[in-house]
N, C-alpha and C positions, 0 to 999 in steps of 0.2 A: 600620546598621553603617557605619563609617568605610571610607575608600577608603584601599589599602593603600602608605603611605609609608615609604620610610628612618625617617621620625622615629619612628612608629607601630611599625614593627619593632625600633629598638633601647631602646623603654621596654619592651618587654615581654621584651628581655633583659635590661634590668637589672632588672626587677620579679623575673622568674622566679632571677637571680643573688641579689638581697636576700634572696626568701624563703628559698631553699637555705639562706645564709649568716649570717641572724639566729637568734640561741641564745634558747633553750627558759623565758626567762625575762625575758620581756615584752619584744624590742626592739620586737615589733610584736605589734596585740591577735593570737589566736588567729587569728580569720577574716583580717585580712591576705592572705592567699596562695590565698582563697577566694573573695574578695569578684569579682564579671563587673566587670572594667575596662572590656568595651566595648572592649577591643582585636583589629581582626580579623585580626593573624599571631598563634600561637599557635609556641612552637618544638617541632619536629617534626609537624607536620602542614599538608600542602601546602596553597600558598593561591593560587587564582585573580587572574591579575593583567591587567591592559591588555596588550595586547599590541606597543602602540606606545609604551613605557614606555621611556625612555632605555635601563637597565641591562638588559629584554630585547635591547633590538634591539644592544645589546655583546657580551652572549651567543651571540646568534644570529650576527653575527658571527665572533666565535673559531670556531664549530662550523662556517661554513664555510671559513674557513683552516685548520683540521686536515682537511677534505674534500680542498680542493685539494692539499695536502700530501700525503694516501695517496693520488692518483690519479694516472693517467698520461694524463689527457686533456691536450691540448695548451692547451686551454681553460681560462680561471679561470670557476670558478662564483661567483656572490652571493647571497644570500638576496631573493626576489622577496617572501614574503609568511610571516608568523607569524600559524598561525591560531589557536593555545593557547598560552598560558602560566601555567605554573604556579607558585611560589616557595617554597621549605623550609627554614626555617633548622633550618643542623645546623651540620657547623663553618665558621660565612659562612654563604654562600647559597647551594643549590640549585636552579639553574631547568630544567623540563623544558619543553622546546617541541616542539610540532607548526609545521613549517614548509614553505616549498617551494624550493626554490633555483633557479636557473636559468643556462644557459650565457651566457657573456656574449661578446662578440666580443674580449676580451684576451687574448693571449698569454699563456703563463705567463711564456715567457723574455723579455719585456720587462718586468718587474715592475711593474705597473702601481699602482694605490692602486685599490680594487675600486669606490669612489664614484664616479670616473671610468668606468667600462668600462657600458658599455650593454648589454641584452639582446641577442642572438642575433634577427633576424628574418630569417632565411633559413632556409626550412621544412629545407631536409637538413640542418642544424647546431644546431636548435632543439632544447632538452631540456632538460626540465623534471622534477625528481625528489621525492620528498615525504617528507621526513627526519622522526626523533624523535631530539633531543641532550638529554642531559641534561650541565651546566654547572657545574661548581662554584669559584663566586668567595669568595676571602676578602681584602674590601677592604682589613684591614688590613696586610695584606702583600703587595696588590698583585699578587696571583696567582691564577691559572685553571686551571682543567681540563676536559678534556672527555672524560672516562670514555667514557660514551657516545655513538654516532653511528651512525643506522641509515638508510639510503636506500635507496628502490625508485623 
């Protein structure tokens, strides 16, 4: 099975777009839209991905800037580690992650850049929470969501 790439995800939108859009009088044989291309995103059904994948760790990003944003901790959180990742196309991409975040010694009200701010290593400030986001990116328009966001 191939490893799952942008290029590899958007032939199989436009394969699954051709078949819809090809008429009933030979654009393409019969099997056409049957035949296994061997592609392993399929749209609408979630696909296992790296989890050090550029576009996850973007993801996982936004999901914890909408954290810090409903929280009243004085602390910025960042993401310490993703240990799932999943990807869906539906309209763009949907990724669900298993992640952990962690407190980091920034301020909120210095606005920091989160790649700067280092963990918390002082055990009474230390905290560590174990999120599920699910993300939804549509590249061509350059926007995001994060519907979902669950921490314990």
């Amino acid at each position: 099975m191939l490893p799952f790439t942008r290029s590899t995800m958007w032939l199989a939108i436009l394969l699954a777009l051709g078949c819809l859009t090809s008429d009933s009088h030979g654009a393409h044989s019969p099997d056409f839209c049957c035949k296994d291309l061997n592609i392993s995103v399929k749209p609408g059904f979630p696909k296992t991905i790296k989890t050090n994948d550029s576009e996850v760790l973007k993801a996982a990003r936004h999901s914890v800037e909408k954290f810090n944003n409903s929280t009243n901790d004085i602390f910025l959180f960042k993401e310490s580690r993703v240990s799932k990742a999943l990807v869906q196309v539906v309209k763009g991409l949907k990724y669900m992650l298993n992640m952990e975040i962690g407190r980091t010694t920034c301020r909120k009200t210095a606005h920091p850049h989160l790649d700067n701010c280092d963990f918390q290593t002082n055990p009474a400030l230390k905290r560590v929470l174990h999120c599920y986001s699910e993300v939804w990116v549509i590249p061509w328009l350059h926007s995001f969501e994060v519907p979902v966001l669950r921490c314990h």
